[in-house]
N, CA and C atoms of all chains as a GROMACS GRO file, in nm:
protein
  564
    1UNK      N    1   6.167 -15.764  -5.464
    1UNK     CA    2   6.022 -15.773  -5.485
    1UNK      C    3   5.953 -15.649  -5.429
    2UNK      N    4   5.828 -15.591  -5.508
    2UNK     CA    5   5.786 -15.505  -5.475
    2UNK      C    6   5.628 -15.524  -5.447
    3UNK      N    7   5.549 -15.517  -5.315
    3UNK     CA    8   5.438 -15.556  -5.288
    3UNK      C    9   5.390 -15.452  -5.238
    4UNK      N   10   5.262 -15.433  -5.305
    4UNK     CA   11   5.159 -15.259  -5.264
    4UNK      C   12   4.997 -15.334  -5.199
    5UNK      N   13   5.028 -15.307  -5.133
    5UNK     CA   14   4.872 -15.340  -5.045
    5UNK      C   15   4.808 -15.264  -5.021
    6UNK      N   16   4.656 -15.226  -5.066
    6UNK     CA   17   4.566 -15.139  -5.036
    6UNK      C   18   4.459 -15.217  -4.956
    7UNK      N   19   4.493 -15.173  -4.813
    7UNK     CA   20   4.363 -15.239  -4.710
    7UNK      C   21   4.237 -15.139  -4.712
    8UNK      N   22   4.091 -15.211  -4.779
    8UNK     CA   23   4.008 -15.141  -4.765
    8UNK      C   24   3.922 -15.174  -4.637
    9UNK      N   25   3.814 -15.157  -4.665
    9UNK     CA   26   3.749 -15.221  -4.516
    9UNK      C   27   3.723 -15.409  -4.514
   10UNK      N   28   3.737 -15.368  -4.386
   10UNK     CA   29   3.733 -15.477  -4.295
   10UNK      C   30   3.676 -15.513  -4.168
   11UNK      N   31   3.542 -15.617  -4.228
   11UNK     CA   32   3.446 -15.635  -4.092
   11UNK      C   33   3.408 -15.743  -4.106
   12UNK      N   34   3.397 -15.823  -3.931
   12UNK     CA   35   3.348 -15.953  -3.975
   12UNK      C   36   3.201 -15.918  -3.837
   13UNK      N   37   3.182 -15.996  -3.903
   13UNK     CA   38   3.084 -16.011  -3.752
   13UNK      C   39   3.072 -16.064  -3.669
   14UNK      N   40   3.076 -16.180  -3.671
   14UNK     CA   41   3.080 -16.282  -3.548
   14UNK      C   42   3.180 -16.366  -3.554
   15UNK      N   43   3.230 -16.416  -3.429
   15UNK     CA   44   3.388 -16.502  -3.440
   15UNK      C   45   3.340 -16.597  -3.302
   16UNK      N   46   3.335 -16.729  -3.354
   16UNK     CA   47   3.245 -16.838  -3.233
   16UNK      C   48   3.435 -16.943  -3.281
   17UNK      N   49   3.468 -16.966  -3.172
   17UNK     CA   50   3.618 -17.056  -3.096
   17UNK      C   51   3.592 -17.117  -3.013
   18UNK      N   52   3.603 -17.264  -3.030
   18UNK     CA   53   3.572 -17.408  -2.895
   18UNK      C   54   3.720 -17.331  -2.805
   19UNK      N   55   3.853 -17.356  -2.873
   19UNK     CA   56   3.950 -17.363  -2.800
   19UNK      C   57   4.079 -17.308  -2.887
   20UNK      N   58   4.124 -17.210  -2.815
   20UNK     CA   59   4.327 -17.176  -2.895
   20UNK      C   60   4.381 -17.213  -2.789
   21UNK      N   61   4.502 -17.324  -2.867
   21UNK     CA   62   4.549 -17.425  -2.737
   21UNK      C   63   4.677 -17.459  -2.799
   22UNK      N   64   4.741 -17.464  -2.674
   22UNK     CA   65   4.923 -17.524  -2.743
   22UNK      C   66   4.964 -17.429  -2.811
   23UNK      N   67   5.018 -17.313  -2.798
   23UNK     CA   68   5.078 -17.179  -2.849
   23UNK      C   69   5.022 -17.154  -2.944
   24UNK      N   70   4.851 -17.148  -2.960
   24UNK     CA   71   4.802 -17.109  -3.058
   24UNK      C   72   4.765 -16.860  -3.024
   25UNK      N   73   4.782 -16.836  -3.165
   25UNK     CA   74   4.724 -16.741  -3.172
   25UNK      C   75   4.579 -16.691  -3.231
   26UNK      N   76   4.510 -16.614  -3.130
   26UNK     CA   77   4.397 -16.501  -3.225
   26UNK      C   78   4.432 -16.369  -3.231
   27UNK      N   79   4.430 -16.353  -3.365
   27UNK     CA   80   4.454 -16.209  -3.345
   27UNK      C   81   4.382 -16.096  -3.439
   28UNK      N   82   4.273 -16.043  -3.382
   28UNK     CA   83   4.241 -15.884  -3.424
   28UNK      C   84   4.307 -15.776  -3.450
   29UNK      N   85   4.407 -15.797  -3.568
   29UNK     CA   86   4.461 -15.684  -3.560
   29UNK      C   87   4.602 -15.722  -3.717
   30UNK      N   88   4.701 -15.625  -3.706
   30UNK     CA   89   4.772 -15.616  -3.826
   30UNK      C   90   4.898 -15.699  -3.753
   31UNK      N   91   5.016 -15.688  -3.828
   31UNK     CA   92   5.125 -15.832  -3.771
   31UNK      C   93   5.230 -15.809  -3.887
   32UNK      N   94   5.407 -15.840  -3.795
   32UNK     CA   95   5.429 -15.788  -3.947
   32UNK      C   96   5.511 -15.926  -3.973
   33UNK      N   97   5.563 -16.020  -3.874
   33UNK     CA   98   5.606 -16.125  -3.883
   33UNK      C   99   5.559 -16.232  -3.780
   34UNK      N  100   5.477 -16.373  -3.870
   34UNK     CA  101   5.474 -16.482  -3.781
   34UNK      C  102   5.548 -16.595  -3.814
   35UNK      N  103   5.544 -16.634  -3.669
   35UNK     CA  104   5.657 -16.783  -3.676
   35UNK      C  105   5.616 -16.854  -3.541
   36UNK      N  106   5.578 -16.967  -3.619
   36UNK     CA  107   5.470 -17.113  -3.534
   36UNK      C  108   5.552 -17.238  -3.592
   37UNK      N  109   5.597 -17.277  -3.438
   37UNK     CA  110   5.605 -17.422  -3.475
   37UNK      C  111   5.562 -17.492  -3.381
   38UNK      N  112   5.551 -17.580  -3.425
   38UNK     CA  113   5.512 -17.713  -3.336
   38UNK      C  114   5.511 -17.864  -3.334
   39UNK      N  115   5.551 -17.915  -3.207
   39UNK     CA  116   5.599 -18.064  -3.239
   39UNK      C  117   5.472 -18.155  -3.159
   40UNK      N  118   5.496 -18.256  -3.251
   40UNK     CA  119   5.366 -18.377  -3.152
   40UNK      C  120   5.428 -18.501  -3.192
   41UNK      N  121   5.436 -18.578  -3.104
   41UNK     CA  122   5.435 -18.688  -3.099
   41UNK      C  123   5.387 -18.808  -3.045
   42UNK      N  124   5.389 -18.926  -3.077
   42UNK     CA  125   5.359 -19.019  -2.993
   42UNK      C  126   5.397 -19.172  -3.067
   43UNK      N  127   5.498 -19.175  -3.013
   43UNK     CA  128   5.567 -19.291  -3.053
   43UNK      C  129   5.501 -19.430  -3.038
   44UNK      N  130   5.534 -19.559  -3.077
   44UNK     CA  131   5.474 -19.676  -3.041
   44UNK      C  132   5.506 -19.707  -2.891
   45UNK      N  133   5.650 -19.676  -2.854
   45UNK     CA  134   5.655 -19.700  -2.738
   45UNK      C  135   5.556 -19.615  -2.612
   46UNK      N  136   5.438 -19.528  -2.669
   46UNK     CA  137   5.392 -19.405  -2.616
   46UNK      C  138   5.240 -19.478  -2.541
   47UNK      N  139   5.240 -19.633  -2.612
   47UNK     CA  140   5.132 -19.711  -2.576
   47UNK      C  141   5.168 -19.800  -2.472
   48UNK      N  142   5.172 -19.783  -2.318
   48UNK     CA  143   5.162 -19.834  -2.238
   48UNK      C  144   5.057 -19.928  -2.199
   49UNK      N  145   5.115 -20.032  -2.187
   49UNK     CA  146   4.991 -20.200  -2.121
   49UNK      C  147   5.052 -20.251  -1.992
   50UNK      N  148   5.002 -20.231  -1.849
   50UNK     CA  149   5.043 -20.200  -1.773
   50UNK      C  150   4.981 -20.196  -1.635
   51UNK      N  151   5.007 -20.242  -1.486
   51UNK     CA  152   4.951 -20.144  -1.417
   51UNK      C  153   5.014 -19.981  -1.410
   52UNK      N  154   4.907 -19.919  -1.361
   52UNK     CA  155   4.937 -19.794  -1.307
   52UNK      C  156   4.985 -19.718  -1.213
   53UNK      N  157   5.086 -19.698  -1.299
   53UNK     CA  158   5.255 -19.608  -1.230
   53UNK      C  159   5.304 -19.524  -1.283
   54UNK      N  160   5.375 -19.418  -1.192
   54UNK     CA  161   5.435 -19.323  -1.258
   54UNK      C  162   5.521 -19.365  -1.396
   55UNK      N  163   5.490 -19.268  -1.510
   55UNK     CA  164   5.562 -19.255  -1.656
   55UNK      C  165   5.727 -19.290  -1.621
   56UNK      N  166   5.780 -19.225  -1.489
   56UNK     CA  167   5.954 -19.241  -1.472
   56UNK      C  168   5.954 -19.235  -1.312
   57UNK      N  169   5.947 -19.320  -1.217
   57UNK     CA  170   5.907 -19.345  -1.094
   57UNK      C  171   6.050 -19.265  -1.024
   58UNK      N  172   6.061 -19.170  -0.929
   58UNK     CA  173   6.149 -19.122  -0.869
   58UNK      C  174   6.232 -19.204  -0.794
   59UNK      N  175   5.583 -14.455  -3.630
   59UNK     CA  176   5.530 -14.573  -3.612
   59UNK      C  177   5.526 -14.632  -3.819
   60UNK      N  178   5.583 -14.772  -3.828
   60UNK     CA  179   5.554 -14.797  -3.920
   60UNK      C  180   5.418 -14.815  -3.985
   61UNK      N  181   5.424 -14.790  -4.134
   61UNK     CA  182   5.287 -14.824  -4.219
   61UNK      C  183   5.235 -14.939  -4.182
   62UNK      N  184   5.237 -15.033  -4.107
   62UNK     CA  185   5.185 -15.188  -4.111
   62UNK      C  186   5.105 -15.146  -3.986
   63UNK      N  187   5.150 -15.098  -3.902
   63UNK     CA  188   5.067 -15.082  -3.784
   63UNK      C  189   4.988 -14.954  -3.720
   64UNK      N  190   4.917 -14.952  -3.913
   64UNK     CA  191   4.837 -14.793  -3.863
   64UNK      C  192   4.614 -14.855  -3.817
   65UNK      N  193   4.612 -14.981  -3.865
   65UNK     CA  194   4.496 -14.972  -3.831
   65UNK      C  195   4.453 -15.016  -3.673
   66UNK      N  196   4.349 -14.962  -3.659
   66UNK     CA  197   4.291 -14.977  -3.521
   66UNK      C  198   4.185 -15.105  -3.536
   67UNK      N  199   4.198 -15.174  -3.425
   67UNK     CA  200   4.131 -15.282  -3.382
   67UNK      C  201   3.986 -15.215  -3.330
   68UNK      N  202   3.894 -15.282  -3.369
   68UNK     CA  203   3.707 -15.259  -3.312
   68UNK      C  204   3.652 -15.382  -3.285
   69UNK      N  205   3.618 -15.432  -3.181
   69UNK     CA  206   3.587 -15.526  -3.075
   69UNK      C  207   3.451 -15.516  -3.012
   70UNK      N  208   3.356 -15.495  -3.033
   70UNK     CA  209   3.235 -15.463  -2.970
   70UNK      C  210   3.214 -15.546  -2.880
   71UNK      N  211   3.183 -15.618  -2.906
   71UNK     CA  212   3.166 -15.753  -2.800
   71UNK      C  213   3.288 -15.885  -2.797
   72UNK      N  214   3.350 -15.912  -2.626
   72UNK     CA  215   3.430 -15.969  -2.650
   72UNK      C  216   3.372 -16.078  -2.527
   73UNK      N  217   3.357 -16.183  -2.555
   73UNK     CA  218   3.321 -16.360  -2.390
   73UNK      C  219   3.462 -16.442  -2.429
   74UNK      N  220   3.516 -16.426  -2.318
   74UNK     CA  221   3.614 -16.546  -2.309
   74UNK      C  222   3.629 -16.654  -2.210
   75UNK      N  223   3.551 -16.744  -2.165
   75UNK     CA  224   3.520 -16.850  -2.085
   75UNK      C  225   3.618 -16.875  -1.995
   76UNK      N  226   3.708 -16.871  -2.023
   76UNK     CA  227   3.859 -16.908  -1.954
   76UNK      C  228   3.963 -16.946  -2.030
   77UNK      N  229   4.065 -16.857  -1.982
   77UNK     CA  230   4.203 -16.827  -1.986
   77UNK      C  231   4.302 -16.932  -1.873
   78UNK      N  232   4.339 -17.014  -1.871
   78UNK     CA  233   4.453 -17.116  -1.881
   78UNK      C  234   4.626 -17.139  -1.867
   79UNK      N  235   4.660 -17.161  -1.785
   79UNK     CA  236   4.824 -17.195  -1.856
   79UNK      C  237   4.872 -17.135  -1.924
   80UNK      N  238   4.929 -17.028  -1.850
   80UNK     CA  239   5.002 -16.883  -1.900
   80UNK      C  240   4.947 -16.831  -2.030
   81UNK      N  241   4.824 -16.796  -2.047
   81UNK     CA  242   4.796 -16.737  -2.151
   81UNK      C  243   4.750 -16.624  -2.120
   82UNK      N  244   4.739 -16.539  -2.283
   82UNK     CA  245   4.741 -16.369  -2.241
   82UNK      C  246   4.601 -16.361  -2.306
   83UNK      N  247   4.523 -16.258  -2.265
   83UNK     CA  248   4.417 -16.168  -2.309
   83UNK      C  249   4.499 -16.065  -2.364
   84UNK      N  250   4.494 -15.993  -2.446
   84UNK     CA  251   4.578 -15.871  -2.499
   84UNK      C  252   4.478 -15.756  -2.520
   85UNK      N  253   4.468 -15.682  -2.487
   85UNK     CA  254   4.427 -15.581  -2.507
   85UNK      C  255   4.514 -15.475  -2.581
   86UNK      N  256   4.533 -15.407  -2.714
   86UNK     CA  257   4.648 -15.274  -2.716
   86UNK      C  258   4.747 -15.351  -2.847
   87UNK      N  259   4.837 -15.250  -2.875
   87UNK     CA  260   4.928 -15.376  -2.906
   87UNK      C  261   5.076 -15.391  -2.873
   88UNK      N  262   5.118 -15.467  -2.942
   88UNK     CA  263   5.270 -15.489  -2.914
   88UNK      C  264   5.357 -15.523  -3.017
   89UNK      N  265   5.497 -15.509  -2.950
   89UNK     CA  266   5.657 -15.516  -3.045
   89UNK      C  267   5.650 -15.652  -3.070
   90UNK      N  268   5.659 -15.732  -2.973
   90UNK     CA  269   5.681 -15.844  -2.982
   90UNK      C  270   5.668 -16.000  -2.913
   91UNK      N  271   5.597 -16.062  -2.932
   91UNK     CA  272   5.514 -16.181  -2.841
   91UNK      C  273   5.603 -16.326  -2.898
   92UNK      N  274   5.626 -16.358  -2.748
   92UNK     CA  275   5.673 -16.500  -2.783
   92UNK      C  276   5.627 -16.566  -2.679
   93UNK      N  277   5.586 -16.683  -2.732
   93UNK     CA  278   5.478 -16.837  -2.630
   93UNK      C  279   5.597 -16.925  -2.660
   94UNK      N  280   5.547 -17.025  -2.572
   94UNK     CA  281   5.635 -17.133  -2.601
   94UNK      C  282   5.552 -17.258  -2.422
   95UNK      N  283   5.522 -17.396  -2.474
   95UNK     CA  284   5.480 -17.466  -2.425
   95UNK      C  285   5.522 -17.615  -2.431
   96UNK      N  286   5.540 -17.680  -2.324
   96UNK     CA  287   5.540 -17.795  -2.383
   96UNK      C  288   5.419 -17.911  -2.264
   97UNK      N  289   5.385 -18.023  -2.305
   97UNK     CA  290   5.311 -18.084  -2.227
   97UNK      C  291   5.319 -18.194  -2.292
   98UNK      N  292   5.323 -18.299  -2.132
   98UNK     CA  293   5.323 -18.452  -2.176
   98UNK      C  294   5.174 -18.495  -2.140
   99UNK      N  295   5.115 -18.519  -2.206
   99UNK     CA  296   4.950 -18.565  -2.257
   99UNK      C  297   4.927 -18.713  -2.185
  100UNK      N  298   4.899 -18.736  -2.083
  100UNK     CA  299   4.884 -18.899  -2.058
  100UNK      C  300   4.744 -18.935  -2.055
  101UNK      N  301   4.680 -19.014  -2.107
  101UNK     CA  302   4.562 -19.078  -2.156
  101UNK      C  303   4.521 -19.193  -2.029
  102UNK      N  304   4.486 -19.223  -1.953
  102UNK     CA  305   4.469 -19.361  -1.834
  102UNK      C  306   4.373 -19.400  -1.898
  103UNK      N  307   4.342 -19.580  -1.896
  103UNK     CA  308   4.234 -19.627  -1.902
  103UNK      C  309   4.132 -19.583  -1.759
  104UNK      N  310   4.176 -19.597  -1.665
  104UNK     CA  311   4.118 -19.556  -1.543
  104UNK      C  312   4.193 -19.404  -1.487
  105UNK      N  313   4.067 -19.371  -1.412
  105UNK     CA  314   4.144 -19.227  -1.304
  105UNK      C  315   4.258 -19.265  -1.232
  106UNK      N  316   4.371 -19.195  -1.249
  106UNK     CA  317   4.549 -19.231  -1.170
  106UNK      C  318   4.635 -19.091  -1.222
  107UNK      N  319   4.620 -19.007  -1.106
  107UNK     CA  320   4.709 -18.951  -1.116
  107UNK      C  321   4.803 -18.898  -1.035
  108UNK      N  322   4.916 -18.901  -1.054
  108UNK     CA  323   5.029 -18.920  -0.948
  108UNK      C  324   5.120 -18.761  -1.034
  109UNK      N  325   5.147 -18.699  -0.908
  109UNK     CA  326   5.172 -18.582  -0.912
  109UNK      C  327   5.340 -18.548  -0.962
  110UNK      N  328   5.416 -18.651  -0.972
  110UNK     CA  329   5.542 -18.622  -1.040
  110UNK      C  330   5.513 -18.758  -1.124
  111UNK      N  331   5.550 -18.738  -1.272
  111UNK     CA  332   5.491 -18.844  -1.377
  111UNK      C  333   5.656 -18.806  -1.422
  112UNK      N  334   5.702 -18.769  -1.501
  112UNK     CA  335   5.825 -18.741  -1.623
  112UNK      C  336   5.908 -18.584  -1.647
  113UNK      N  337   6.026 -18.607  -1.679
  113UNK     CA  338   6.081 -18.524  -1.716
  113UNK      C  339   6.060 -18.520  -1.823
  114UNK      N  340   6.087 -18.393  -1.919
  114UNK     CA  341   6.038 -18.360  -2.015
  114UNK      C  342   6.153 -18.436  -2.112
  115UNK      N  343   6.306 -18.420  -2.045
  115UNK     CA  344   6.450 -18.436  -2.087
  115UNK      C  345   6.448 -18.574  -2.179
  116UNK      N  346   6.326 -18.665  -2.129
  116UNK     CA  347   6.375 -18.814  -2.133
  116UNK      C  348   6.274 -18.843  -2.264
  117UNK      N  349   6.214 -18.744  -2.305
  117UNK     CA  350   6.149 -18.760  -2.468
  117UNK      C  351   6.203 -18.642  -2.544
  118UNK      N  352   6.239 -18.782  -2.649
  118UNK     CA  353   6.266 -18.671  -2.793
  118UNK      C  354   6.209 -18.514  -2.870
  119UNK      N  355   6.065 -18.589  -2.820
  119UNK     CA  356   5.970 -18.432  -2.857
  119UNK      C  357   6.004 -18.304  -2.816
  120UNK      N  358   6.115 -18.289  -2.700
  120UNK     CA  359   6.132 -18.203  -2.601
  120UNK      C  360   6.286 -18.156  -2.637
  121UNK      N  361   6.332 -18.250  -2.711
  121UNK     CA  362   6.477 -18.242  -2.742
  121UNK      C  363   6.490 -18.126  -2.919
  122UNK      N  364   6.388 -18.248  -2.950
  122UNK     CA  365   6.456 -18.206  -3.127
  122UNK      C  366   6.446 -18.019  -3.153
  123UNK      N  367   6.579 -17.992  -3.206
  123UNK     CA  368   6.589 -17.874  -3.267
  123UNK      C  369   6.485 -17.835  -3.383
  124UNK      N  370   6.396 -17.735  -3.367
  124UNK     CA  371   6.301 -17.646  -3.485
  124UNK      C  372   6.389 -17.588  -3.591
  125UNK      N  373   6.418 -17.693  -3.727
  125UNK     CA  374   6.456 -17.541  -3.827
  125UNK      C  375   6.438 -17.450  -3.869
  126UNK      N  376   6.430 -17.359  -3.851
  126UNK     CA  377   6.371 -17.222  -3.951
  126UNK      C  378   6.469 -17.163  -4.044
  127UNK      N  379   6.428 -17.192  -4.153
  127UNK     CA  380   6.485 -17.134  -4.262
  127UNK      C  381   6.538 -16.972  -4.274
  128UNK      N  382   6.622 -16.875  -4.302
  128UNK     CA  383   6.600 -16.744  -4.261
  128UNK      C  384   6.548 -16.692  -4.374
  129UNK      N  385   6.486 -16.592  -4.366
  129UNK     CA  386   6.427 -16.528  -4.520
  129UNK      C  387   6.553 -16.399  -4.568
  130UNK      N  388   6.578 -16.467  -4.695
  130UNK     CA  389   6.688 -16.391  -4.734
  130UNK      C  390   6.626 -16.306  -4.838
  131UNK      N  391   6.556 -16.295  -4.900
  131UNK     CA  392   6.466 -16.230  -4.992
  131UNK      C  393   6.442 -16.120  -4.926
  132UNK      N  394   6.489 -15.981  -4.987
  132UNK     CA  395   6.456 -15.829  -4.960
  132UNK      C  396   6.326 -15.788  -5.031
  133UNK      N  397   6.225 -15.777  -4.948
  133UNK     CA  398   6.069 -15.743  -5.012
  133UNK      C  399   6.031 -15.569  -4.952
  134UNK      N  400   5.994 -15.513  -5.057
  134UNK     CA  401   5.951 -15.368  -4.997
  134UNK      C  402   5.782 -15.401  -5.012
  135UNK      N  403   5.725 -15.362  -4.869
  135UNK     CA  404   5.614 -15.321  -4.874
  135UNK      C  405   5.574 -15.245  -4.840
  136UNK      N  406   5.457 -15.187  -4.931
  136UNK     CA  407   5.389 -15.048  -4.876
  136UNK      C  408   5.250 -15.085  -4.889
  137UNK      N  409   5.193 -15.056  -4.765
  137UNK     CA  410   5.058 -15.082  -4.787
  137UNK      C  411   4.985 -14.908  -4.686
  138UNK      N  412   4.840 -14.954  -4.790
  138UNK     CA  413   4.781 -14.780  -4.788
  138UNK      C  414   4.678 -14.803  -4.704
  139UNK      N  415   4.627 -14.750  -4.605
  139UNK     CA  416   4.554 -14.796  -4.507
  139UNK      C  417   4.403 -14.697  -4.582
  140UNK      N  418   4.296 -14.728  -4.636
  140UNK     CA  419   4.169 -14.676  -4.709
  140UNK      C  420   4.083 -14.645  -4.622
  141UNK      N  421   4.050 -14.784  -4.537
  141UNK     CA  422   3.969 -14.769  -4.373
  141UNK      C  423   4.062 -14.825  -4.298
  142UNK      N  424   4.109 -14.732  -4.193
  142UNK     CA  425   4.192 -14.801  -4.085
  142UNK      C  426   4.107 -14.834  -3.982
  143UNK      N  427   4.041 -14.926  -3.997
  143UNK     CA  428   3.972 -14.973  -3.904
  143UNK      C  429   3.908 -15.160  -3.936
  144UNK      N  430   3.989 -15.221  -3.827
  144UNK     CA  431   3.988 -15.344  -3.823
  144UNK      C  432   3.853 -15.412  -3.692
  145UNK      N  433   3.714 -15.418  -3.776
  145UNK     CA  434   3.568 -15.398  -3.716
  145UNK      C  435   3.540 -15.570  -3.713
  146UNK      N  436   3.524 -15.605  -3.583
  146UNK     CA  437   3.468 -15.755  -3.518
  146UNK      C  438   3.361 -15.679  -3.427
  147UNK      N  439   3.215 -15.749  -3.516
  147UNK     CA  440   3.126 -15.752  -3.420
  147UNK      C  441   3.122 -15.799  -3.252
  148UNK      N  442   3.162 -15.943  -3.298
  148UNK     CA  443   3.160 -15.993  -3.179
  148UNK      C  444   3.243 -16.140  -3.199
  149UNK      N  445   3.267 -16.222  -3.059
  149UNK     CA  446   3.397 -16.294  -3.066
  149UNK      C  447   3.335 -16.367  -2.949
  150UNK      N  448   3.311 -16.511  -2.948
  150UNK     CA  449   3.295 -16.554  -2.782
  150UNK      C  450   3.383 -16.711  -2.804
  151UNK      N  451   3.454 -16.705  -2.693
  151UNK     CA  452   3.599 -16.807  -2.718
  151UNK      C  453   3.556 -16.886  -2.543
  152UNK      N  454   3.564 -16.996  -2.609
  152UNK     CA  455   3.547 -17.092  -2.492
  152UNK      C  456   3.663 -17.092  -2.398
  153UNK      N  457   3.766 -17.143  -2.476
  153UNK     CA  458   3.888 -17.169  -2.371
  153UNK      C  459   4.011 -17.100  -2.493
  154UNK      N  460   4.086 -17.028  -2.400
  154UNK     CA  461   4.218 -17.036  -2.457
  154UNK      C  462   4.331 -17.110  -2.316
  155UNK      N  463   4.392 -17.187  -2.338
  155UNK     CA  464   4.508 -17.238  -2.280
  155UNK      C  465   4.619 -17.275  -2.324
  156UNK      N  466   4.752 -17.315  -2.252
  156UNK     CA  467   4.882 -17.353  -2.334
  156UNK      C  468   4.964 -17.237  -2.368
  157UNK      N  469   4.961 -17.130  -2.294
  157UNK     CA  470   5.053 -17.031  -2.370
  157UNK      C  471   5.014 -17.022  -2.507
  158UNK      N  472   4.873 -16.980  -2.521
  158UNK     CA  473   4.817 -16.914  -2.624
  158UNK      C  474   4.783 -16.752  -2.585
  159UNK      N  475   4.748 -16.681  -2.684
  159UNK     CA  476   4.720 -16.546  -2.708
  159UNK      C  477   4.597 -16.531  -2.765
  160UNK      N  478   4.523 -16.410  -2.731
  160UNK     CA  479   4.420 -16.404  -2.801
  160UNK      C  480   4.450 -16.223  -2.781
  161UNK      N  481   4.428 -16.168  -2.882
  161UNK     CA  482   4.470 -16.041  -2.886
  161UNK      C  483   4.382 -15.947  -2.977
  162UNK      N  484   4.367 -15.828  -2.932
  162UNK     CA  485   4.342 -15.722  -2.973
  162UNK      C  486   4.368 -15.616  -3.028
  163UNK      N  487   4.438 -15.593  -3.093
  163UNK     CA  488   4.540 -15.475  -3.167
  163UNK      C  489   4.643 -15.556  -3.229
  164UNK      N  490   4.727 -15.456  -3.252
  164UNK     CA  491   4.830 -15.526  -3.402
  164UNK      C  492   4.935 -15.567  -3.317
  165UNK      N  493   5.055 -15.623  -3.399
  165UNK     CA  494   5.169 -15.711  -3.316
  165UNK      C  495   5.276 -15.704  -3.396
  166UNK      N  496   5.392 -15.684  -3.413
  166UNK     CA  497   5.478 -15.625  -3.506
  166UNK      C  498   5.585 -15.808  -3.486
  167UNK      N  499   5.583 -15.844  -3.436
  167UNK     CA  500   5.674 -15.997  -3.455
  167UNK      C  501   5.628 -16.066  -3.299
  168UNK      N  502   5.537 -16.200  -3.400
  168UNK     CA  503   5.517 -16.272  -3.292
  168UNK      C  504   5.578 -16.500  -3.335
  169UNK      N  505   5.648 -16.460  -3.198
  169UNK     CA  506   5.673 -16.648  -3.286
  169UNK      C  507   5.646 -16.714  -3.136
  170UNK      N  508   5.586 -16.841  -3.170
  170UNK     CA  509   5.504 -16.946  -3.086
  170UNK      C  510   5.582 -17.091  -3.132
  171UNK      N  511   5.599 -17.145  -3.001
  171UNK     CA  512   5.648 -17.261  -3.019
  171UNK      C  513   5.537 -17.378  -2.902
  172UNK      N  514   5.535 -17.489  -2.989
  172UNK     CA  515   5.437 -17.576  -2.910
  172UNK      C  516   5.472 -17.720  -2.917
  173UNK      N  517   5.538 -17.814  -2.797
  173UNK     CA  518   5.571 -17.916  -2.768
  173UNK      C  519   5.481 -18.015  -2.697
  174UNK      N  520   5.421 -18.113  -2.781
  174UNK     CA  521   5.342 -18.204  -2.714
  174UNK      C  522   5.343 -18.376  -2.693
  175UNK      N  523   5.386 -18.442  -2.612
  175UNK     CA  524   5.408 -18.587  -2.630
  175UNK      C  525   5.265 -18.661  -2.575
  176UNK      N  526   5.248 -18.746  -2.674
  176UNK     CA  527   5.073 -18.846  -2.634
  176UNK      C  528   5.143 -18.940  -2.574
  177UNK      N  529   5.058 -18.987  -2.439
  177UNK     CA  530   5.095 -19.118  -2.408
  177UNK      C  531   4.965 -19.223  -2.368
  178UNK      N  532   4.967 -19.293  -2.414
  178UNK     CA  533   4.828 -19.411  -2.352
  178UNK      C  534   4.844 -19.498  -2.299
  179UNK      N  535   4.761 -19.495  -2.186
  179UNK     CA  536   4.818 -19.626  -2.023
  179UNK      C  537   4.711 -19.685  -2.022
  180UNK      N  538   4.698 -19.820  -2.064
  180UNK     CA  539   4.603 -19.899  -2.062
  180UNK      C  540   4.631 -20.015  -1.937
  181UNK      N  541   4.560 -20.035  -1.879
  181UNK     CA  542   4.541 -20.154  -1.755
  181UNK      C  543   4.582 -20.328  -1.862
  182UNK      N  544   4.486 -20.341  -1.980
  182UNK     CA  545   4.451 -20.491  -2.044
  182UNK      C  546   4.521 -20.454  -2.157
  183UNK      N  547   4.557 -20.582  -2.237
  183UNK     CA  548   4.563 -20.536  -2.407
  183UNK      C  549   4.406 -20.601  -2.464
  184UNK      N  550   4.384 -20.462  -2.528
  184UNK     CA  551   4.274 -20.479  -2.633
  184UNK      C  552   4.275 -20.525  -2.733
  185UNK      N  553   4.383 -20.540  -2.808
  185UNK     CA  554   4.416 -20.562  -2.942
  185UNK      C  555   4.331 -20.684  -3.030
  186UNK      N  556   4.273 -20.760  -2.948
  186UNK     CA  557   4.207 -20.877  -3.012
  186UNK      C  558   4.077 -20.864  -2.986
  187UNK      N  559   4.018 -20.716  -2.921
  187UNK     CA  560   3.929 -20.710  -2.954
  187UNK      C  561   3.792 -20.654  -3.029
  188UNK      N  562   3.678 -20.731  -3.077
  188UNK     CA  563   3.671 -20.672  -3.245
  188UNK      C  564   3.614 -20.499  -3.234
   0.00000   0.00000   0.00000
């Protein structure tokens, strides 16, 4: 495959972000390889009914 | 220096509220950035927190292997830089945390990995109610 990219200009003006969180990226600028993953979970067993105690008590 | 990393970053104005849990401000750029995080999320119905909670070992989230496919596809690119100049007025970022990045200039290979388990500790069961 053959890919020709002509970058002309490029301007933004304003950039308003609550939060980059959990191996998130910002990035201003050029990049020549990304690679993001990410896991979440929360299982049924993840709903504790209970008093309050350590998750795995030492 | 390769063609991919000929434009320059322009930043005029930069507010970043706070920076967090190994995270980077970047200024410049770089070869190569790797994050990687994990966090167990616990939810209390009430304030309780007790300073050794879990190993990470004893949830799956923490275990399972990431596939990544490899890219076997040979791609030529050429790209022509017209204005090398990559222009942000301005940028104001509340929080970055988690082994996040927030960066300024170019980055030639960056990979991020992010591990998170939810847990919710309730005192009563609610379930019956409307």
């Amino acid at each position: 495959m053959n890919f020709q990219v002509y970058n002309r200009d490029l301007c933004v003006g304003t950039i308003r972000i609550v939060g980059v969180a959990s191996s998130s990226l910002l990035l201003v600028g050029d990049t020549q390889t990304i690679q993001l993953a990410s896991v979440f979970d929360t299982p049924p067993e993840s709903l504790i009914i209970g008093p309050f105690v350590p998750l795995t008590p030492k | 220096m390769t063609p991919m990393l000929q434009r320059t970053s322009v930043v005029n104005h930069l507010k970043v509220e706070t920076l967090s849990f190994s995270s980077i401000l970047e200024i410049g750029d770089s070869t190569f950035t790797q994050g990687f995080s994990r966090a167990i999320a616990v939810q209390r119905e009430e304030e309780a927190f007790f300073g050794y909670e879990a190993d990470f070992k004893s949830y799956p989230a923490f275990q399972i292997p990431i596939p990544f496919s490899p890219i076997t596809e040979n791609i030529s690119m050429h790209s022509q830089q017209l204005n090398p100049i990559t222009k942000v007025q301005n940028i104001d970022v509340i929080g970055v945390s988690a082994s996040s990045i927030l960066q300024i200039g170019s980055a030639k290979h960056i990979s991020m990995e992010a591990r998170v388990d939810h847990i919710r500790h309730l005192l009563t069961d609610h379930s019956d109610e409307k």
